[in-house]
C-alpha positions as CSV (number, residue, x, y, z in Angstrom):
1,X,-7.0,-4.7,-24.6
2,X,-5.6,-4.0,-20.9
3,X,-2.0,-4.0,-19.4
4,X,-0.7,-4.0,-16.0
5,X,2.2,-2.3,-15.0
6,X,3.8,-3.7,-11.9
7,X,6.9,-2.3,-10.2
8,X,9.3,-5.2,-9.3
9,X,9.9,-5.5,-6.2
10,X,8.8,-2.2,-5.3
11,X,9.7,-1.3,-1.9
12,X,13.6,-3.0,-2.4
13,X,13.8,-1.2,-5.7
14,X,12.8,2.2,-3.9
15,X,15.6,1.7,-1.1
16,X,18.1,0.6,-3.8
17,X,17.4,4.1,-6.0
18,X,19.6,6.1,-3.8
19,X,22.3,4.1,-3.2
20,X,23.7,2.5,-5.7
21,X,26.5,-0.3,-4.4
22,X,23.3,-2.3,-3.6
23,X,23.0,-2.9,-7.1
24,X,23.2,-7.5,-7.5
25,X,22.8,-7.4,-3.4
26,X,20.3,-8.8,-1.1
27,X,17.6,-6.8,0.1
28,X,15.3,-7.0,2.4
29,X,12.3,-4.5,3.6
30,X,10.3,-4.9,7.0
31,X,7.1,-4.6,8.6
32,X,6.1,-1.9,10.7
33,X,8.3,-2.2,14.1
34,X,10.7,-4.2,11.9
35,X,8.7,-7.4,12.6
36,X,8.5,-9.3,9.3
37,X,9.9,-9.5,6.1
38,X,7.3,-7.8,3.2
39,X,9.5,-6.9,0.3
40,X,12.6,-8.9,-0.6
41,X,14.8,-8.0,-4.0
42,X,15.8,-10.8,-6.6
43,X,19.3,-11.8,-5.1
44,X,17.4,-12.5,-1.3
45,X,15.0,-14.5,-2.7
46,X,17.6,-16.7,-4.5
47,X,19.4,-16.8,-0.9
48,X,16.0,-18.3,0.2
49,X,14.7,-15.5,2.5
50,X,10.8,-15.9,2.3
51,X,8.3,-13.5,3.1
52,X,6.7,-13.0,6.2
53,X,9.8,-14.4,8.2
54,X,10.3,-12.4,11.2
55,X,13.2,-10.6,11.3
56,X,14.5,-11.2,14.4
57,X,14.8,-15.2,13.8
58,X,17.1,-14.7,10.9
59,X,19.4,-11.9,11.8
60,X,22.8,-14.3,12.4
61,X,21.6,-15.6,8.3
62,X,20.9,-11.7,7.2
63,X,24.5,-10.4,8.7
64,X,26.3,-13.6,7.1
65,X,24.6,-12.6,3.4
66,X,25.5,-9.0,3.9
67,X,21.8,-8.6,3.2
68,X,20.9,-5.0,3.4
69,X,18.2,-4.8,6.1
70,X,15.9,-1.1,6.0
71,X,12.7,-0.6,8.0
72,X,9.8,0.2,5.8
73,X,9.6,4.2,4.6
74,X,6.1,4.8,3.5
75,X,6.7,8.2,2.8
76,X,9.6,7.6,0.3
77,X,7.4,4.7,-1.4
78,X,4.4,6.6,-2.3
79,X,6.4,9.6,-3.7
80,X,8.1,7.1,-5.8
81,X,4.9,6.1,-6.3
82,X,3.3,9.2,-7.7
83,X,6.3,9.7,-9.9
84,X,5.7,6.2,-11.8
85,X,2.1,6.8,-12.0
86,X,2.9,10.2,-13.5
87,X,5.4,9.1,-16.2
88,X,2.9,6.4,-17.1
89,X,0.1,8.6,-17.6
90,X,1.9,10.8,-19.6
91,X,2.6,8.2,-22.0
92,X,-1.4,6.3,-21.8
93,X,-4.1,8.6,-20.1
94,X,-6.7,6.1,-19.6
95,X,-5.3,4.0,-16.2
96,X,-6.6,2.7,-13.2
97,X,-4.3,2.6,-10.2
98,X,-4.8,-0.4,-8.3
99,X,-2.4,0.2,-5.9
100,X,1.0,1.4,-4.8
101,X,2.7,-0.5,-7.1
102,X,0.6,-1.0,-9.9
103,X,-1.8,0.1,-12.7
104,X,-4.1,-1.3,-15.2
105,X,-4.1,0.5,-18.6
106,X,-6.9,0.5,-20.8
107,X,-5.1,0.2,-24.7
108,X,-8.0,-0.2,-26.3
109,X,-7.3,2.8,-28.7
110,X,-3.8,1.8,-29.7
111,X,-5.2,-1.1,-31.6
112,X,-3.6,0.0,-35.0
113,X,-0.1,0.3,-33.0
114,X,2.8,-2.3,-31.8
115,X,1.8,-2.8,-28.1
116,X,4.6,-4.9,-27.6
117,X,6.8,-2.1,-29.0
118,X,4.7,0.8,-26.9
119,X,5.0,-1.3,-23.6
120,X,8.8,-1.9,-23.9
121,X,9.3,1.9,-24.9
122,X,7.0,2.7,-21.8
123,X,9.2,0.3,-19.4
124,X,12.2,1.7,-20.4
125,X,10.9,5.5,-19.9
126,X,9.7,4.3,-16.2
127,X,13.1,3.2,-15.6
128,X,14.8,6.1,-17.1
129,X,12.6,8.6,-15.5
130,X,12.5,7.2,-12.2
131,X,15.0,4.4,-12.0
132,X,12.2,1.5,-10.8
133,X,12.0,-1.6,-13.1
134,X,8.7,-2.3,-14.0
135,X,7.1,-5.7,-16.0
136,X,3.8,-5.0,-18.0
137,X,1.5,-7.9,-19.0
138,X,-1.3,-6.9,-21.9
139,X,-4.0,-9.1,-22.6
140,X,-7.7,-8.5,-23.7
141,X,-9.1,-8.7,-19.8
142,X,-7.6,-7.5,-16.8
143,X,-7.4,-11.0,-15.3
144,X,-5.3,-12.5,-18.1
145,X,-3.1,-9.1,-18.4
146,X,-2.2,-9.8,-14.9
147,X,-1.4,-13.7,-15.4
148,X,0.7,-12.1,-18.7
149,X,2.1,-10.0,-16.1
150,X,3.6,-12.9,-14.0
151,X,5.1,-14.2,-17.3
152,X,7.0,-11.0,-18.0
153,X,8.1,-11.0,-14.1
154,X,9.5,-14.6,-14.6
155,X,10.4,-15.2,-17.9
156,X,13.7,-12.8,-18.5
157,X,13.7,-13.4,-22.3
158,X,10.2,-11.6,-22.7
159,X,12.2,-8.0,-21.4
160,X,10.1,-7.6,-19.3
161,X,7.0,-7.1,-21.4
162,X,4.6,-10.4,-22.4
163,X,1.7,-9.8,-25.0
164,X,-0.8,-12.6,-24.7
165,X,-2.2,-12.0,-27.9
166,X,-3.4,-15.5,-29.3
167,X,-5.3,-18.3,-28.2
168,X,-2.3,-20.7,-28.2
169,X,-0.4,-18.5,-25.8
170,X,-3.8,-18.2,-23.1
171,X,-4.1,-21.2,-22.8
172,X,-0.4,-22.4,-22.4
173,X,-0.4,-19.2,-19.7
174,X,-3.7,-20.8,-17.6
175,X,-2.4,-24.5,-17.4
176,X,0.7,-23.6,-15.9
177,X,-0.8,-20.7,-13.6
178,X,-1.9,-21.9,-10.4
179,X,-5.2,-21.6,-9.6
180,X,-4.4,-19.7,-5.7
181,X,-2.4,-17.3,-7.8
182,X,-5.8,-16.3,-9.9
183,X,-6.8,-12.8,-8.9
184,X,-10.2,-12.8,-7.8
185,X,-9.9,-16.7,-5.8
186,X,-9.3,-16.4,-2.4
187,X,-7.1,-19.2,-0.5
188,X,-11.0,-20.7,0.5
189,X,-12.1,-20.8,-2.5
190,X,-8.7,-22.2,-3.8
191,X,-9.0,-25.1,-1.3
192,X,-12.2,-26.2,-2.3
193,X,-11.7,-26.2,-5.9
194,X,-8.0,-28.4,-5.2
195,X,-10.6,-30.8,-3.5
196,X,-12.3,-31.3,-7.0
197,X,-9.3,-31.5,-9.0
198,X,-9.1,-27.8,-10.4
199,X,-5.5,-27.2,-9.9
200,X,-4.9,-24.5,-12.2
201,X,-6.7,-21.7,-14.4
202,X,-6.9,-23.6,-17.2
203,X,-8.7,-26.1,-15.2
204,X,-10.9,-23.5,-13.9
205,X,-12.2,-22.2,-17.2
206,X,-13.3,-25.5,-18.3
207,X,-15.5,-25.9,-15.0
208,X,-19.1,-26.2,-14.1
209,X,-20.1,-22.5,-14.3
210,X,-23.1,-23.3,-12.3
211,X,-21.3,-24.8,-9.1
212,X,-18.9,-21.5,-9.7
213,X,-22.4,-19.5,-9.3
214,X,-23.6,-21.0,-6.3
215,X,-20.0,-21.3,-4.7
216,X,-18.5,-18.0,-5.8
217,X,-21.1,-16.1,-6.6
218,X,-21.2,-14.0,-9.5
219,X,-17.8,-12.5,-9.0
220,X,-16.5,-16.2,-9.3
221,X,-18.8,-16.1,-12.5
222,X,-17.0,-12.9,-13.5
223,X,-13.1,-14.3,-13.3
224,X,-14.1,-17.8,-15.1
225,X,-14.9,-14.8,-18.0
226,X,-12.6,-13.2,-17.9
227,X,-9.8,-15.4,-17.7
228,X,-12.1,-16.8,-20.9
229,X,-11.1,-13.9,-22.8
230,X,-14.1,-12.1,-22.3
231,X,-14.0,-8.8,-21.1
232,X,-16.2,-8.4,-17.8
233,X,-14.2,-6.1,-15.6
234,X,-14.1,-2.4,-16.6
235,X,-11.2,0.3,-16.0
236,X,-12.2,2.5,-13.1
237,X,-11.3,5.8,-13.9
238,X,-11.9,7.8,-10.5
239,X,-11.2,7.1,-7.1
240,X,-13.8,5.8,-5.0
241,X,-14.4,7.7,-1.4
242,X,-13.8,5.0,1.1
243,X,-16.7,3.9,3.4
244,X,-14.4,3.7,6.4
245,X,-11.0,4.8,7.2
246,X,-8.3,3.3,9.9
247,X,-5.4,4.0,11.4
248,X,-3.6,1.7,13.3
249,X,0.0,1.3,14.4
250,X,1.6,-1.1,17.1
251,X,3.8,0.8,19.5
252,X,7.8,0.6,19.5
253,X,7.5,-1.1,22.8
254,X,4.9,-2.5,24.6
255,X,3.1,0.0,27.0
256,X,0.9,0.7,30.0
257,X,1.2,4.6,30.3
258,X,-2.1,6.0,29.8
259,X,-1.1,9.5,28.6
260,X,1.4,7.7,26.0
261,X,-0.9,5.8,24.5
262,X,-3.8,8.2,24.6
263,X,-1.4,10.5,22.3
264,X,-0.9,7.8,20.1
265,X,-4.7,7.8,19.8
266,X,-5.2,11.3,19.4
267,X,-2.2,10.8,16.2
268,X,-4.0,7.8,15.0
269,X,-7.9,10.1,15.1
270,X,-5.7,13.2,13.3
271,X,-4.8,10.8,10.6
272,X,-8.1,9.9,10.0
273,X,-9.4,13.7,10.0
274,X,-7.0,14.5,7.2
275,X,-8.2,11.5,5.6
276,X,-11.4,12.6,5.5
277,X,-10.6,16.0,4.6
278,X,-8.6,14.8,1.9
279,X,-12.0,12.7,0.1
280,X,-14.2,15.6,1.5
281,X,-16.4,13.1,3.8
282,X,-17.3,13.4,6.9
283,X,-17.2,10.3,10.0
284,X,-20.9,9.7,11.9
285,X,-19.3,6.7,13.7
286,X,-15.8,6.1,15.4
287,X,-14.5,3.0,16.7
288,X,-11.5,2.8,19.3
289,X,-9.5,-0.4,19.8
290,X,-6.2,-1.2,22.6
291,X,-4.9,-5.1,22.2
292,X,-2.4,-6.7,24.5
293,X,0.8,-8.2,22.7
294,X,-1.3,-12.2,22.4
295,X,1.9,-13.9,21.4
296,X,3.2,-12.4,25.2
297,X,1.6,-15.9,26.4
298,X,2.9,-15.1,30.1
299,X,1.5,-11.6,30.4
300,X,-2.2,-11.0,30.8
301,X,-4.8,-10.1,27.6
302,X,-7.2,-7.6,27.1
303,X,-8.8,-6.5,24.0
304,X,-11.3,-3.8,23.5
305,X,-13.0,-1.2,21.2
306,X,-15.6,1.4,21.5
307,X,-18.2,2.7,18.6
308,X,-19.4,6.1,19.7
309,X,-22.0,7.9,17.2
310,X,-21.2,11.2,16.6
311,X,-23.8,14.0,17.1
312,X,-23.2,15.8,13.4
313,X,-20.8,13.7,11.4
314,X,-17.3,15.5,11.0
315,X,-13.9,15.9,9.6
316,X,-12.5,18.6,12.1
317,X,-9.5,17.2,13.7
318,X,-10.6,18.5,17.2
319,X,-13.9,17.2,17.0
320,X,-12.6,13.6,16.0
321,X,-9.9,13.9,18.8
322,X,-12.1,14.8,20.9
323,X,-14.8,11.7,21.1
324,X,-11.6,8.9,20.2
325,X,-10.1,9.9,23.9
326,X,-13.6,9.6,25.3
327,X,-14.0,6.1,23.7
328,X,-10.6,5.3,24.7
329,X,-11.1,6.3,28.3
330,X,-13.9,3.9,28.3
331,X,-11.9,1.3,27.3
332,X,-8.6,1.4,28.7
333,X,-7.7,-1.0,31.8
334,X,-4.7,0.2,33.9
335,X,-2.2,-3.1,35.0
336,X,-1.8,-4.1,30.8
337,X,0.7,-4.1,28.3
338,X,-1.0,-2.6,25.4
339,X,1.0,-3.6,22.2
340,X,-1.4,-1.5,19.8
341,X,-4.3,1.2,19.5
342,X,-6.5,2.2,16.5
343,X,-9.1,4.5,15.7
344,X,-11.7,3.7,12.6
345,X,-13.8,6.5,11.2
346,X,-17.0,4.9,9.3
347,X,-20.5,5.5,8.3
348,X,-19.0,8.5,6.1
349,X,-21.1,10.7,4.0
350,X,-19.9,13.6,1.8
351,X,-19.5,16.9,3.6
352,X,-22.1,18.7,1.6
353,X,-24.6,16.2,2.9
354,X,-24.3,17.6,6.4
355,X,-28.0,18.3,8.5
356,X,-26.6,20.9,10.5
357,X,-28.8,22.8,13.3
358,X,-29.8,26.1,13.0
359,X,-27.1,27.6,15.6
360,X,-24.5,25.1,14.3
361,X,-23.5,27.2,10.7
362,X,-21.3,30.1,11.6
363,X,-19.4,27.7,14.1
364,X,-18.9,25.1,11.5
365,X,-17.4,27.5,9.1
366,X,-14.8,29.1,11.2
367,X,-13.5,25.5,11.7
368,X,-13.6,24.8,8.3
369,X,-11.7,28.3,8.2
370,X,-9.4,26.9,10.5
371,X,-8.6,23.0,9.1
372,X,-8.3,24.4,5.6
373,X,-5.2,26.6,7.3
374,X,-3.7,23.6,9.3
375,X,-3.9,21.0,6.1
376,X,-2.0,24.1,3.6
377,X,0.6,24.9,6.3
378,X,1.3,21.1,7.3
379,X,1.8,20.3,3.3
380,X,3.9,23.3,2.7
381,X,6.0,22.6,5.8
382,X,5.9,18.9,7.0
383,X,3.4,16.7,8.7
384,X,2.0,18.2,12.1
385,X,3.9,22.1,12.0
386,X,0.6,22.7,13.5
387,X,-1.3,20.1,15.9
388,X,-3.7,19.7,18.6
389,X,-2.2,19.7,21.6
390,X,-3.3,16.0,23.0
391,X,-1.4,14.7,20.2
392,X,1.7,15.7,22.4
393,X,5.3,16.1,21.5
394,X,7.2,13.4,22.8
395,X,6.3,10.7,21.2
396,X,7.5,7.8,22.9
397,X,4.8,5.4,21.0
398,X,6.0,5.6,18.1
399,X,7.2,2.7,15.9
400,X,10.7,1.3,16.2
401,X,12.5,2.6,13.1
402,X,15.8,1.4,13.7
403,X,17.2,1.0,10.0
404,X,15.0,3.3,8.3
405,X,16.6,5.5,5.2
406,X,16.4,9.0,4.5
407,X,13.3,10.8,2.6
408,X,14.8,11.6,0.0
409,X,12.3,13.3,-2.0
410,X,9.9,14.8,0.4
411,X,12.3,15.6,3.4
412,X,15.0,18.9,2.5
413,X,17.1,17.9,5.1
414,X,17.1,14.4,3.6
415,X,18.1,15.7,0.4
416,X,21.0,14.0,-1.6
417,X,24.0,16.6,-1.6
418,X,27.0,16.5,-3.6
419,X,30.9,17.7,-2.6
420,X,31.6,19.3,-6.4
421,X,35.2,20.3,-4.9
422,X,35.6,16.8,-4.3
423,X,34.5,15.2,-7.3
424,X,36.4,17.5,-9.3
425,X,39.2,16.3,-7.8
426,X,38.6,13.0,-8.3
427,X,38.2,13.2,-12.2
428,X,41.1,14.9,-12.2
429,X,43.4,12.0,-10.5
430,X,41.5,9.2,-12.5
431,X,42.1,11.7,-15.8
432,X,46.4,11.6,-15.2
């Protein structure tokens, strides 16, 4: 037996934590740059806000809903995060994050126990400890607990919790669940099984498992299982390593200053190195990009990357620096208005697995020496105390930001602070 817990509506739920008087009020998250719409709360999707609506057509309807408008705060998020994924393993040990704002639990050794009972008492601790509402859908394969999971979202009367525990209930779930929605069918594959008349999952489980074979492969194969009742996809414990790693950003405003965007690149290649560090791989390949703002229909377009091969695969933030600006001198084209840069770091092995050179070992060491430092001091005091020097100061790529909240949690000078004087002063007056 498996359950999902899912925050609801994450990101809105994070920027609504610290300020209270948001409570039953619109919100709305955006997109890097503040382009788009990504995360919306209950009361502005009632108001009909819909996701992926760029923010700057709707600004007269936001200000005339009082919607609260912030720019997205990554760093916020995924300590929020880590504090839900903590209080949950605290209470099961066996999950599976599968992303930011969810997890899969395996409760196959709670069988003897009320899961219903031991998911509502877990939703509640989540919101008591943390203060984000979660739903949690438990079924007996990950594919139906997250259908039950969309049940408990939508359904109030459930509390947030929805046990899918009998046949009747499954298959009452699958005939009014789209088949799009299914996890595991992509919008193609959704398209083409509309076209012969398989509209929902229901629909889907009753079809021709060879034509799913041939069409969807054996991962199509898997989901028609599983959403069967038949256990096919496993709870992965650890955390892959990652076969590539990017980091992209587009730039607050549009720009054709070499040395500005070459420090965005060298920022973008840092990111990566501490990336790697972090999974203990090492790059062999890196790939530079620069694209021209395409919807600018009147400007002229340019778009262009570079793969160099690295002579001894690395993780050294000088190192990878170093060959992204060579790549990116190859590529960039003065008399453009580059809207965004990235660097991709691929081909990447573990770090033990390194064929150095025989001159290559006391050198590679002192800069291990040397990265180990950087990565301790930058934790302990904030990102980038201590950088390389092409990654520059100024920063004048950096993404507009213009209604982004505090850190609370992983800033000190962001840090909630309380007037006790004050408050003292009002209990007193609302006491006589």
């Amino acid at each position: 037996m498996f359950a999902i817990v899912d925050c609801n509506n994450f990101y809105a739920s994070c920027e609504r934590l610290f300020k209270p008087k948001l409570r039953n009020k619109p919100i709305v998250v955006l997109s890097n740059n503040d382009g788009c719409v990504i995360a919306r709360s209950n009361e502005a999707k009632a108001i009909g806000i819909k996701m992926g609506e760029p923010a700057f057509k709707i600004e007269p309807f936001l200000a005339n809903n009082d919607v609260a408008v912030f720019s997205s705060n990554y760093a916020l998020y995924g300590d929020i995060s880590e504090r839900v994924m903590n209080t949950i393993s605290s209470v099961f040990p066996e999950i599976e994050v599968y992303s930011i704002d969810e997890v899969f639990i395996d409760l196959s050794s709670y069988s003897m126990f009320d899961l219903s009972k031991l998911c509502l008492e877990l939703r509640a601790k989540v919101f008591q400890w943390t203060g984000i509402p979660v739903s949690i859908g438990i079924a007996p394969t990950k594919t139906l607990a997250k259908v039950a999971n969309r049940i408990a979202k939508k359904e109030f009367s459930y509390n947030g919790v929805f046990f899918m525990d009998d046949e009747a209930k499954r298959i009452i779930a699958l005939k009014q669940f789209p088949v799009e929605d299914v996890w595991g069918i992509g919008r193609k594959y959704a398209i083409k099984l509309q076209q012969l008349n398989v509209k929902n999952a229901y629909d889907f489980c009753k079809f021709n498992e060879n034509w799913i074979r041939k069409n969807m492969t054996v991962m199509g194969v898997r989901t028609q299982k599983e959403l069967q009742g038949i256990s096919c996809i496993p709870l992965e414990k650890g955390i892959s390593a990652k076969k590539s790693i990017c980091t992209a950003r587009s730039f607050g405003k549009n720009s054709s200053n070499k040395n500005i965007i070459s420090q965005a690149v060298a920022n973008y290649a840092a990111r990566c190195a501490e990336k790697l560090r972090k999974q203990k791989g090492c790059a062999t390949y890196i790939c530079v990009f620069l694209e021209t703002n395409r919807f600018r229909t009147n400007d002229p377009q340019y778009n262009a990357y570079k793969v160099i091969h690295l002579p001894l695969a690395s993780n050294n933030t000088p190192d990878i620096i170093r060959f992204a600006l060579i790549a990116f001198d190859l590529i960039f084209k003065p008399g453009f208005l580059y809207k965004k840069a990235g660097v991709i770091v691929s081909e990447i092995i573990h770090e033990s697995q390194i064929q150095l050179s025989l001159f290559d070992n006391e050198k590679q060491e002192k800069v291990k020496s040397i990265m180990i430092t950087m990565d301790r001091v930058n934790n302990l005091m904030g990102r980038d105390k201590i950088r390389i020097a092409k990654q520059g100061f100024d920063r004048k790529w950096k993404l507009r930001q213009e209604k982004l909240s505090p850190c609370y949690t992983s800033r000190w000078s962001d840090l909630l602070t309380i007037n006790i004087g004050k408050q003292c002063e009002l209990l007193k007056k609302s006491l006589h």
